[in-house]
N, C-alpha and C positions, 0 to 999 in steps of 0.2 A: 302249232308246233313249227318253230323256225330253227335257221340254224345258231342262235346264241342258246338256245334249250340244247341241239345236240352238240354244243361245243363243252356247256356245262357238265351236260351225262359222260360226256368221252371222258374231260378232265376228272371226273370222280370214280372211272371205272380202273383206273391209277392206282387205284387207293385201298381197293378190293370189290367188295362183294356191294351192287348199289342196290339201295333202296328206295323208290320214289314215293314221296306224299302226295298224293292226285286229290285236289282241294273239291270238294261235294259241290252240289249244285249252289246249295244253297250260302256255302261259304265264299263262294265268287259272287255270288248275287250281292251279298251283305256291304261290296266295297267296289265293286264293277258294274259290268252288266251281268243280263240271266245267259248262262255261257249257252250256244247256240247248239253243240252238243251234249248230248244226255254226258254223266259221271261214268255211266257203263261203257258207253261208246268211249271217251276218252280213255279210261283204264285199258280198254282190251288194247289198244291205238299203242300205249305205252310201254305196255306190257309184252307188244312183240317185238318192241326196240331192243338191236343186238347188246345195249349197254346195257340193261335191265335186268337185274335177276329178281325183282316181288314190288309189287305193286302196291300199297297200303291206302285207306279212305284216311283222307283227313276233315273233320266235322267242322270246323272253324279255322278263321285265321291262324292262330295258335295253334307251336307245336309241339306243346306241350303233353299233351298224353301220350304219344307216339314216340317222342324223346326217351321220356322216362318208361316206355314198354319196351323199346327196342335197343334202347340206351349202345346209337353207333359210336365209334370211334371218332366219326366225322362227320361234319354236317355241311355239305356242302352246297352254296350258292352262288349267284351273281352277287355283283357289290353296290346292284342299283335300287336295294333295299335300307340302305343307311337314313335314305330317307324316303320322306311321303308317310301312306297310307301304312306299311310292312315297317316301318322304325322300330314301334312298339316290338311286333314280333322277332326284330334281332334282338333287340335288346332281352329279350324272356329267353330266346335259343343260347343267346352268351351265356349268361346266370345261368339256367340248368346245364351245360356243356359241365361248368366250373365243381357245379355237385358232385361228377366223378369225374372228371379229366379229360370230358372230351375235346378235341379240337372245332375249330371253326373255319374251312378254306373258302376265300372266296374270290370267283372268277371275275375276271376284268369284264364289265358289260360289253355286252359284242355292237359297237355304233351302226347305225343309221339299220338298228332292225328294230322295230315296233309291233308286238301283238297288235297294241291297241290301233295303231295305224292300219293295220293289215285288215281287222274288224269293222275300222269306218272305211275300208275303201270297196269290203265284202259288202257292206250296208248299200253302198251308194251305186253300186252295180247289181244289187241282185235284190234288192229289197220291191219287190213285184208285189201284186196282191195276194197270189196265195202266201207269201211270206209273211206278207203282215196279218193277213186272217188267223193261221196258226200260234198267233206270238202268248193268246189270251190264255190258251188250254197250256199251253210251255210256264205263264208266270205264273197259274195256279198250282202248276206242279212243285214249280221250285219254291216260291214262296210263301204258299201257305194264304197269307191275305195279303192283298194287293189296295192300294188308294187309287180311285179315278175321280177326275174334275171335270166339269163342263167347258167346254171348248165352243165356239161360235162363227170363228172364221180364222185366218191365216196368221195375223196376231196373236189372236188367243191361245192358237194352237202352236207358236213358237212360244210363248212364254210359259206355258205345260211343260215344253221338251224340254226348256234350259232354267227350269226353277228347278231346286236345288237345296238343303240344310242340310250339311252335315252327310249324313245315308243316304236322309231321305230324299225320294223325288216321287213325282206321282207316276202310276206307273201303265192308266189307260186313260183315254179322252171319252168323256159320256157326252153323245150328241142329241140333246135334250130337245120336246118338242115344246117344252114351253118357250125355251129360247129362242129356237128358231122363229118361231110366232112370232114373239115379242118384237126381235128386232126387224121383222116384215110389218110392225104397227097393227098386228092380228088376234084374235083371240085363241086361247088356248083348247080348242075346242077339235083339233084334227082338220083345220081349213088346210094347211099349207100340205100338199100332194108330197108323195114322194120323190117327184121329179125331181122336182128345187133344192129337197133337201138332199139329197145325193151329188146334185152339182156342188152343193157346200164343201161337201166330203174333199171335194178336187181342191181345192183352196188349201187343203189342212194337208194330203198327203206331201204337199211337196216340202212343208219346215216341219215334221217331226216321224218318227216311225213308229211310234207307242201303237199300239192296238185301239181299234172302236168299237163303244157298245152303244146301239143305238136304242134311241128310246122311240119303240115302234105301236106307242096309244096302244089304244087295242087291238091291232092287228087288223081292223075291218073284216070285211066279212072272207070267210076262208079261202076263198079263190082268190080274194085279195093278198090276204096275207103268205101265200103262195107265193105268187109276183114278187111280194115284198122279199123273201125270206134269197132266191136266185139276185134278186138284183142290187141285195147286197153282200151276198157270198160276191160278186164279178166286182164290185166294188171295193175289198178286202176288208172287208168290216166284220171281226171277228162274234161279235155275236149281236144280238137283237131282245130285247124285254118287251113282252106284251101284257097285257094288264087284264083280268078278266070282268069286264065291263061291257055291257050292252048302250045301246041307243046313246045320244047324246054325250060324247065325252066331256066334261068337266075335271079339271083340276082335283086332284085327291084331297089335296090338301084345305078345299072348301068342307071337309067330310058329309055333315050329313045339313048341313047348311043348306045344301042346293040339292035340288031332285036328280039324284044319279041310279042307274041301275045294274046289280051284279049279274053277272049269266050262273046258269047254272053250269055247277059242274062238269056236266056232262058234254054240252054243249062247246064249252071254252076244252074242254081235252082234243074234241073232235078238231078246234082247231091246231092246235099243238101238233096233232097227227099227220094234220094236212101240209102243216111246214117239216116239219120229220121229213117226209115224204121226198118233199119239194128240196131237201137240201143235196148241192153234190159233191159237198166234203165234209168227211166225219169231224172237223177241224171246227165247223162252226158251230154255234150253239145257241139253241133258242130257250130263253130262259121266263119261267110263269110268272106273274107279280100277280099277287096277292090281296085282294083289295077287303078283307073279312073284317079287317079291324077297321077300318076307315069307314066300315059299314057299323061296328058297335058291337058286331059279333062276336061271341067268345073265341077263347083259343081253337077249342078244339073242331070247329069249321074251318080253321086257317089250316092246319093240320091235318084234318080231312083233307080238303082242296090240294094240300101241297103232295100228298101222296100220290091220291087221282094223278094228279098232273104228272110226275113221274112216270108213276106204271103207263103214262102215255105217251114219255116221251123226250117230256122238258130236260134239258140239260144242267136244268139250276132253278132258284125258286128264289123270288124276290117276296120280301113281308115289308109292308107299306103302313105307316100309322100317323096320325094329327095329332098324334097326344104330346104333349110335352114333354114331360118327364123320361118318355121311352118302354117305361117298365112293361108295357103288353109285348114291346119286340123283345125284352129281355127273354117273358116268359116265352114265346110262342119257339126263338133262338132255343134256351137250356131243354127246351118240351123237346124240338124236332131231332138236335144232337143227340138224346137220349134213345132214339128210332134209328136216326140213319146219319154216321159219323162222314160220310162220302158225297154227297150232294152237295154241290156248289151253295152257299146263301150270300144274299146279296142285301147290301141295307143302305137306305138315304138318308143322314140325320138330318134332312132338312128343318124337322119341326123339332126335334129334340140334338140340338147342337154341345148338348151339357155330354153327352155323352164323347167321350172322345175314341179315336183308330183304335187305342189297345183297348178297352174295355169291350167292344165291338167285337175284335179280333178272339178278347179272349170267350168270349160268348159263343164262339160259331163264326161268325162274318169272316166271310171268303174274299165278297169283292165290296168295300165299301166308295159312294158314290156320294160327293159333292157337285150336288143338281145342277146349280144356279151360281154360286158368288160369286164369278168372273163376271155374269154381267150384273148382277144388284150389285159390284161396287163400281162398276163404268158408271151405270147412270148417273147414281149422286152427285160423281166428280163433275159427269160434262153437265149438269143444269149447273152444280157452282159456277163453272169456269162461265158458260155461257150469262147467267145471271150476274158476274162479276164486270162480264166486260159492258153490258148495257149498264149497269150501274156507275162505272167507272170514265164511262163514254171510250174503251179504248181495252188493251191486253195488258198494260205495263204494272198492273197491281197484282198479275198472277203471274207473270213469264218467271219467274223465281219456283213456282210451284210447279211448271209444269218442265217435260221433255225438251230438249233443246231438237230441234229440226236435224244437225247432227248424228244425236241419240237414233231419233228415230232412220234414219238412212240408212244406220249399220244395222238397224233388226229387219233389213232388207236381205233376202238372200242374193246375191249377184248385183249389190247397188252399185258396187267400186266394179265392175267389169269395164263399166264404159269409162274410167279413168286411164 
């Protein structure tokens, strides 16, 4: 709230009797960011304003229901909606004004005032870690399902922050241990400690503010995963996925190809309880992964397990499969919704890519998780580049293909300081 909002409300309190539309979570989310206060907290905000006399929810951009319900005399706004994002919606508020005669006043933009300015400079000052730990349980509320990508170090994780189509952006970073392995030249097997991979973390908070969910193997053994669950709450890593696997970790995605072992249920709750425990902000969350199908086992052990896990604790439940096509996650998804509509689910189409976000989303899927592509498409590139230039004896058959040195200087943050 700045003062070109109460310049607006004054000049409209002129007029009569005002009415404001206070836009929902989720209709700010759909063309901004996820607004940092709840819709309740900004109405009651509003609503105590001496220009105010009713307070109305507005569900989407359009104001079109509200129009035609309250059908004002006058609709009034700033004039710095003609264009951008809000065009469309003057253009729908004209048209219905003209259905019965209402007017359209609009106030001269108040210069050099920026919400959005106001928001990145709130970011860049206060974005701490408990801030960013909380951001995860804030974008499932607002949004409903959420897309996360794997992230690997400070690049990766400014090209996360600032990709971009249209609406879409991805909206948390998943800190994979296959990755991190990989690019240590290591196997995926739980060798690289937690030390190193939390140093990574420091590399990525400073280019983006998206939330983290880390991919925390199976958690080791429960006084471990203890350790684990505090040191990355202090890290602001919004939540952690553990996988219910004994001995030896392996890849899931080998399923049953390689000798892997499930815990029993009981067993893997007892740890879940142990991080419950060990957590000291309701804000983080430790979520079960699933491993029943990657084992061959029916639905209804995945489901089993996924309850278990709950009544002890989990804050979300990840369902893991090799299969192609998807159809076990479809089923195990339309199974658990029909149980429990409130529980986080979490899905990786890593092996079944045919399925796309909406069919996912409209399944159940809370937080969907692209594992891996950021690094499976580096590699390819740098053995071309790398094979191109021995071939070539030289760079000058790919410099067309690649970055100019330029490029890369600006995805620096602070390169131009020392200019």
């Amino acid at each position: 709230m700045h003062k070109g909002h109460l310049n607006i409300l004054s000049e409209a309190s002129k007029l009569g009797r005002v009415v404001v539309g206070v836009l929902s979570d989720s209709a700010i989310s759909s063309y901004k960011r996820v607004p940092y206060m709840s819709y309740a907290d900004r109405s009651e905000i509003i609503s105590s304003l001496r220009f105010v006399d009713k307070v109305v929810i507005q569900d989407s951009l359009s104001y079109a229901s509200n129009l035609r319900e309250i059908r004002p005399e006058y609709v009034v706004h700033g004039d710095d909606w003609r264009e951008g994002p809000q065009k469309q919606t003057r253009e729908e508020v004209v048209a219905i004004l003209q259905e019965y005669g209402g007017k359209l006043v609009e106030i001269p933009y108040t210069e050099n005032v920026s919400s959005t300015r106001f928001i990145e400079q709130l970011e860049e000052e206060n974005f701490l870690p408990t801030i960013r730990l909380s951001r995860l349980r804030r974008l499932l509320e607002v949004k409903g399902t959420i897309r996360a990508i794997e992230a690997h170090s400070g690049l990766t994780a400014a090209i996360v922050e600032n990709s971009r189509v249209g609406n879409r952006t991805f909206d948390a970073i998943w800190l994979s241990s296959l990755t991190d392995a990989t690019l240590r030249g290591k196997p995926d097997i739980e060798v690289v400690g937690l030390t190193p991979r939390i140093h990574s973390i420091g590399d990525m908070v400073e280019v983006t503010r998206k939330p983290f969910i880390f991919d925390g193997d199976t958690g080791g053994m429960p006084e471990h995963f203890h350790y684990m669950v505090q040191n990355l709450e202090m890290a602001g890593v919004s939540a952690v996925i553990i996988e219910d696997k004994i001995g030896l970790k392996r890849n899931s995605l080998f399923g049953t190809e390689v000798k892997q072992n499930q815990a029993t249920k009981e067993e893997f709750a007892e740890k879940i309880r142990v991080g419950v425990l060990a957590k000291r902000s309701s804000d983080f969350m430790i979520i079960a992964r699933i491993e029943s199908l990657i084992f061959d086992k029916p639905t209804s052990d995945a489901l089993d397990r996924a309850f278990h896990y709950i009544d002890a604790g989990a804050d979300g439940i990840m369902i893991h499969s090799s299969k192609k096509n998807g159809e076990d996650i479809l089923d195990f998804m339309y199974q658990f919704r029909n149980q429990d509509k409130i529980t986080p689910l979490v899905v990786v189409p890593s092996a079944f890519p045919s399925l796309g976000f909406d069919a996912l989303a409209e399944a159940g899927a809370n937080i969907v998780i692209y594992a891996n592509q950021l690094l499976r498409a580096a590699y390819p590139a740098m053995v071309f580049a790398a094979e191109a230039i021995l071939e070539n004896n030289g760079s000058l058959s790919i410099e067309n293909e690649l970055m100019s040195i330029k490029e890369i200087l600006r995805l620096i943050p602070g390169e131009n300081l020392a200019n």
